[in-house]
ZARO-996571 format. One record per residue (C-alpha): residue in one letter; x, y, z. Coordinates in steps of 0.001 Angstrom, whole numbers, padded with zeros to 6 digits, always signed. Example, Ala and Ser with C-alpha at 12.3 -4.5 7.8 and 13.67 -1.06 7.14 Angstrom:
# ZARO-996571
A+012300-004500+007800 S+013670-001060+007140 
This chain:
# ZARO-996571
X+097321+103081+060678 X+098296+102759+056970 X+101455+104756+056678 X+100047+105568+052440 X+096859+106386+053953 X+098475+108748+056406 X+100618+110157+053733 X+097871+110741+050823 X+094515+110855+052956 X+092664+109208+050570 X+090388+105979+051151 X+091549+103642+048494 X+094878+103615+050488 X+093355+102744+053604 X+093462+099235+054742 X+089757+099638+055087 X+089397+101056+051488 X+091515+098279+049939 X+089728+095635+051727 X+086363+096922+050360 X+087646+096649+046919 X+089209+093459+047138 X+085605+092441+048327 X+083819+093373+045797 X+085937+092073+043126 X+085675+088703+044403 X+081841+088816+045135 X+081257+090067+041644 X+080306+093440+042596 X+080226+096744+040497 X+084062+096268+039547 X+084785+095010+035874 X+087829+093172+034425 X+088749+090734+037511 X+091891+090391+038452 X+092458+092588+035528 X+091006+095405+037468 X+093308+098693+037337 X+091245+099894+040107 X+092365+097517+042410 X+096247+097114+041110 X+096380+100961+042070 X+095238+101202+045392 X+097534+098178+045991 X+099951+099560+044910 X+100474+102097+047362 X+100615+099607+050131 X+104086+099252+051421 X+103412+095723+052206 X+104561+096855+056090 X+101813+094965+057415 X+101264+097180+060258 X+097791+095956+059390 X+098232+092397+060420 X+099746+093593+063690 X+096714+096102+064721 X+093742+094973+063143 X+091875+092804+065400 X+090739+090607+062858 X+094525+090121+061619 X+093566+091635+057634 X+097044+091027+055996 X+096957+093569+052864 X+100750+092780+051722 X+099816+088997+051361 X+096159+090305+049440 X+098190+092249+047426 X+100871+089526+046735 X+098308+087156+045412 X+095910+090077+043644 X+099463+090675+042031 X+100018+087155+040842 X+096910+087171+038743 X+097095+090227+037609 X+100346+090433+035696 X+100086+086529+034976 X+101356+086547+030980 X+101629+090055+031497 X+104800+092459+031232 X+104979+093877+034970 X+106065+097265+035264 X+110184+098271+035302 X+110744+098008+038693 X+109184+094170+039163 X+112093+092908+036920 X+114703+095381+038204 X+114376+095454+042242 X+112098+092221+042180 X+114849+089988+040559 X+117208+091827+042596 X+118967+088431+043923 X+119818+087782+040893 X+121383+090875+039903 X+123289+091234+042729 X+125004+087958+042098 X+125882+088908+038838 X+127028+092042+040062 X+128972+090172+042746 X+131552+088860+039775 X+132660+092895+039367 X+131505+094914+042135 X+133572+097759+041516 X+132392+098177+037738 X+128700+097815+038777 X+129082+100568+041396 X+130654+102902+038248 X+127832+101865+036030 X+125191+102622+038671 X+127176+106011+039613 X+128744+107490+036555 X+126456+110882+036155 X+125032+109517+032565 X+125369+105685+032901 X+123107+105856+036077 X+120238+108280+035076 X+119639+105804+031914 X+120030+102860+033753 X+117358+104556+036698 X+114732+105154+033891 X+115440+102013+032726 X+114731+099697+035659 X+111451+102370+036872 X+113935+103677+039905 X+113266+107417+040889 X+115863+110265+039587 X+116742+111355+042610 X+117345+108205+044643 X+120986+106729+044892 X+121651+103264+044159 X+123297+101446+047069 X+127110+100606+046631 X+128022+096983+046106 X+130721+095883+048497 X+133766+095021+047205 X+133517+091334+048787 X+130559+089637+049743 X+130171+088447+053384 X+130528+084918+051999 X+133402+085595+050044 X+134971+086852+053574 X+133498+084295+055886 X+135701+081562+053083 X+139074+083406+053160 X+138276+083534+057299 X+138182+079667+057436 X+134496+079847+058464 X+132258+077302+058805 X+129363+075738+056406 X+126081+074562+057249 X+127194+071487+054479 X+130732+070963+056486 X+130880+067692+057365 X+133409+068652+060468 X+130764+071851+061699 X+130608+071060+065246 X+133072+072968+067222 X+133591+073883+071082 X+131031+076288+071775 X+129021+075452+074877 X+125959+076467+073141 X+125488+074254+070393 X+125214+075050+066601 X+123538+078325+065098 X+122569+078895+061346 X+123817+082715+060606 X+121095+083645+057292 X+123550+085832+054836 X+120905+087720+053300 X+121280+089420+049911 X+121041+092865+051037 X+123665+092552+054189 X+125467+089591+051990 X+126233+092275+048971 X+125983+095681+050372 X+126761+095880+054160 X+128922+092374+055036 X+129961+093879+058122 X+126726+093871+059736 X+126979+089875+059095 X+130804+089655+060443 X+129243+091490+063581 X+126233+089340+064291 X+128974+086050+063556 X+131628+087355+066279 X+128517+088189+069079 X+127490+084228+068415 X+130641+083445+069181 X+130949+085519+071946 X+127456+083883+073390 X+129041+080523+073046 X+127857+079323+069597 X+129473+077223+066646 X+128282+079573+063743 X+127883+078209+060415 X+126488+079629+057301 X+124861+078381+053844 X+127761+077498+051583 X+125350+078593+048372 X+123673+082267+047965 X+120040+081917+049173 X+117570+084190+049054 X+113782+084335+050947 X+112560+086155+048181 X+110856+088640+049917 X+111735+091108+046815 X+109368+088764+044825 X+106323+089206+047304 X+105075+092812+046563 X+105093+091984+042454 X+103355+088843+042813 X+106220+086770+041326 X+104897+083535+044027 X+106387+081047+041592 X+109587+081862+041574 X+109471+082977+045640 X+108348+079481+045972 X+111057+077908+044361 X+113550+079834+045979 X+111520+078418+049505 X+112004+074896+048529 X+115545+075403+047741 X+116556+077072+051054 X+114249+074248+053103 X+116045+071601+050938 X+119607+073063+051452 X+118683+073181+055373 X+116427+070397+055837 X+119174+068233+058162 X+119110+071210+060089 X+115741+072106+060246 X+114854+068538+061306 X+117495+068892+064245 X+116057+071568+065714 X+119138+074297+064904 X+118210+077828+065254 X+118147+080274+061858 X+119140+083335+062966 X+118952+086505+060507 X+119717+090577+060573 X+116921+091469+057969 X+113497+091554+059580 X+111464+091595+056559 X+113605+088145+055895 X+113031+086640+059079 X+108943+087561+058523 X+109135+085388+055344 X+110131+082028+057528 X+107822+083394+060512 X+104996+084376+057954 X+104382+083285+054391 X+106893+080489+054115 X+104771+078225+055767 X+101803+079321+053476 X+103218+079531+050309 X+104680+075795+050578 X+101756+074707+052667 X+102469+070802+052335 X+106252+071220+053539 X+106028+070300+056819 X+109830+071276+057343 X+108743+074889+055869 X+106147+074317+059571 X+109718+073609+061758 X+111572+076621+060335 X+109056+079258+061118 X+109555+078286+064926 X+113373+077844+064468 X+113606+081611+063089 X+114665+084250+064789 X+115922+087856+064612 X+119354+087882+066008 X+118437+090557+068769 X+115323+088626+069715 X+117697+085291+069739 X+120153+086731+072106 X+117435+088491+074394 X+115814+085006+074779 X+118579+083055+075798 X+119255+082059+079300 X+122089+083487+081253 X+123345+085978+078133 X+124103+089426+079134 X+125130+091241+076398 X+128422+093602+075633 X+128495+096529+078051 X+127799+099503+075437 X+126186+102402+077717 X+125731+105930+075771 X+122402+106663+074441 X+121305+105523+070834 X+118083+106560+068791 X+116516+102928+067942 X+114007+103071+064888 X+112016+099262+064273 X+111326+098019+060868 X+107601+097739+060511 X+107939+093758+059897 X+109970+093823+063600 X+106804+096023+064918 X+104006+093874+063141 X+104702+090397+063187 X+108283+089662+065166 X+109484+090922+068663 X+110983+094672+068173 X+110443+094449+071976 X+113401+092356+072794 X+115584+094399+070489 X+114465+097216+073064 X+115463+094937+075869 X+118626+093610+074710 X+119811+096862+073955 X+118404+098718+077535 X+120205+095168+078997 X+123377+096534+077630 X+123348+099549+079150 X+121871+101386+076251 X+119826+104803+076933 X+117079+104518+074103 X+115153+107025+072089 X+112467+105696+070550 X+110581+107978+068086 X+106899+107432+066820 X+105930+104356+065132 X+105324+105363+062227 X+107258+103570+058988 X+110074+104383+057763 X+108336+105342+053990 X+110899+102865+052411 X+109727+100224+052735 X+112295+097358+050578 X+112298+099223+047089 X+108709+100632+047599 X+110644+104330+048109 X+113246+103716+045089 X+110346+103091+042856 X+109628+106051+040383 X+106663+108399+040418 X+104389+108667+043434 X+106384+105774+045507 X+108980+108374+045633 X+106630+110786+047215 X+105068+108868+048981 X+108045+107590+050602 X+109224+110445+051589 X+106139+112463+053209 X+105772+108868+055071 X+109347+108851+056057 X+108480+112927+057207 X+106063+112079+059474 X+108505+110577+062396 X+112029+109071+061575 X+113523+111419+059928 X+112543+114536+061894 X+113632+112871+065132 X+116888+111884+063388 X+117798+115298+062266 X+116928+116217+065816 X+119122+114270+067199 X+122399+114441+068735 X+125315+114348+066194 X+126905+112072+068344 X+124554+109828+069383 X+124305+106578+067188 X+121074+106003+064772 X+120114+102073+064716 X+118075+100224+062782 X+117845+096777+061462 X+116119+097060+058279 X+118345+097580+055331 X+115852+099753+053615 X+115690+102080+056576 X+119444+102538+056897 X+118915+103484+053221 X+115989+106345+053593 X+117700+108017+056722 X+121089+107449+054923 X+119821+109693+051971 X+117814+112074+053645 X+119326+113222+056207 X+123703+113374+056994 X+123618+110494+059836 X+125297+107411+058988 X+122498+104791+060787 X+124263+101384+061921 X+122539+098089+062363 X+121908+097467+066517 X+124476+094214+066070 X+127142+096404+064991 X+126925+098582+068325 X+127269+095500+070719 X+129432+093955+068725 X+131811+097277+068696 X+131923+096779+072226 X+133111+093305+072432 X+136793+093926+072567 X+136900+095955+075265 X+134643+094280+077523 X+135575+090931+077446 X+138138+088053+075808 X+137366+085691+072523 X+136731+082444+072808 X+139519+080360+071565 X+137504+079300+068606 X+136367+082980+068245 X+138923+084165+065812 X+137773+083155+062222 X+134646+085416+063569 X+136392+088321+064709 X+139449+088283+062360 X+136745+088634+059248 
């Protein structure tokens, strides 16, 4: 059910109440304005685009696509709110922030530089803006020696052929070691790992604003940078599940006529859901009991199950608490005003009672960056991505491949 619609109880923000106004703006019903409706825009915009509702509904309604488009006309010549240009741009922020980490994480800190600069960009008071890393995962995987997917000498020893590793923004600029931990357990599987020399981006963070020309562009510049690829069947494999859902899910209808944009939605894969799938793999012995929370896009339109298995596979005792979303939802919970609220009585509901409940010692894992965000600042548990806990066990269970070290050396 509609995690808003849990949260606020009232029918606008229910997938059913949405859908009924959507309908009757396009059949010329009692609504006024069109797309300019500000009826409409604000039950959409409580929707945390999770789309839990084109996982359950049995006629597949997919709100955070509805609301995508709605948005597109909406604000088209329009100024969109503060937060569109500040968390919807974010790639390109990040990359600019990328040339002086350390002064953007002062300027985003420093008790009077980050309240303005919070008000300024529509982000909520009491939220904390993620630190930037001091390197980048590319800047890393480079100084390593590691591979490109543009390299013309890519094709190593590993038994299993070559693997695309997707540096998204989020794990690219903010947590790189969740990226050196999904490279080294390629490796370990048997894989020649390469990455995208260039910083691409799905542009997911576009989606929920309705910025589709610019998410388009950035589609036709990742297809183009890994059409070779793409046309020899290599496997895309990615940490971020609500980047994944973009090859899996709108990719293929936002550049409808790209036929390669067809090949990389069934080349794209969560890295958990790659591994489980392979034939032969057993994973790192890990053991130990962990508290596993799915991102809604892993629940609703990937394979969160195989996660479950990999993990169980690998000795893993799981806890899994109630389905419900996590309440952040990409930067739906650092949004200002009632996304803040919102966010939080939805994040109340499940995850972060069962985390608080939990075991100090036992290990919090989720793949969503988001989600490692809202339990990171709401509760005192340090969540980890699920690659980081196999790949934690690596050393200790088995030897590198010879070809294994610019992986594990990162």
């Amino acid at each position: 059910m509609c995690p808003s619609y849990l949260a606020t109880r009232e029918e606008q923000h229910s997938t059913r109440g949405r859908a009924r106004l959507l309908f009757e703006l396009l059949n010329g019903g009692e609504l006024r304005g069109g797309w300019r409706n500000r009826e409409v825009e604000e039950a959409l915009d409580l929707c945390l685009a999770c789309k839990g509702c084109k996982g359950e509904c049995p006629v597949n309604v997919d709100m955070a696509t509805y609301k995508a488009e709605f948005r597109a006309h909406h604000y088209r010549r329009r100024l969109r709110p503060r937060a569109a240009y500040s968390m919807g741009l974010i790639h390109w922020w990040v990359n600019l922030a990328a040339r002086a980490p350390r002064l953007a994480n002062v300027l985003a800190h420093a008790p009077l530089l980050a309240d303005v600069g919070k008000r300024i960009g529509g982000i909520a008071p009491r939220r904390e803006i993620p630190r930037f890393a001091p390197r980048t995962f590319r800047q890393r995987w480079a100084d390593a020696g590691g591979r490109w997917v543009d390299d013309e000498t890519t094709h190593g020893t590993g038994p299993r052929g070559r693997v695309i590793l997707w540096a998204d923004t989020f794990n690219d600029h903010f947590h790189p070691q969740v990226l050196e931990a999904a490279a080294a357990l390629l490796v370990d599987a048997g894989f020649d790992v390469v990455v995208p020399r260039e910083g691409l981006c799905c542009g997911r963070p576009l989606y929920d604003w309705g910025f589709l020309a610019q998410a388009k562009h950035l589609m036709h510049r990742t297809i183009g940078t890994l059409r070779d690829d793409i046309r020899a069947g290599t496997p895309v494999v990615g940490l971020e599940p609500s980047c994944v859902s973009v090859f899996t899910d709108e990719g293929p209808l936002l550049v409808h006529k790209e036929l390669d944009a067809q090949r990389l939605a069934k080349q794209t894969h969560t890295l958990t859901e790659f591994l489980a799938s392979l034939d032969g793999y057993q994973p790192p012995r890990v053991g130990g009991r962990a508290l596993v929370h799915g991102h809604c896009h892993d629940k609703s339109v990937l394979h969160f199950d195989q996660e479950l298995d990999l993990l169980r596979r690998a000795g893993v005792e799981l806890d899994v608490p109630d389905e419900g979303c996590c309440g952040m939802a990409g930067a739906f919970g650092f949004e200002a005003g009632d996304h803040y609220e919102v966010s939080l009585a939805v994040g109340e509901r499940a995850l972060l009672p069962a985390v608080r409940a939990s075991d100090n010692g036992t290990p919090i894992l989720t793949g969503g960056f988001s989600c490692r965000e809202q339990v990171r600042q709401q509760t005192d548990r340090d969540p980890v991505h699920p690659v980081e806990l196999l790949a934690g066990a690596l050393s200790g269970v088995r030897s590198a491949p010879e070809d294994a070290g610019t992986a594990r050396d990162l």
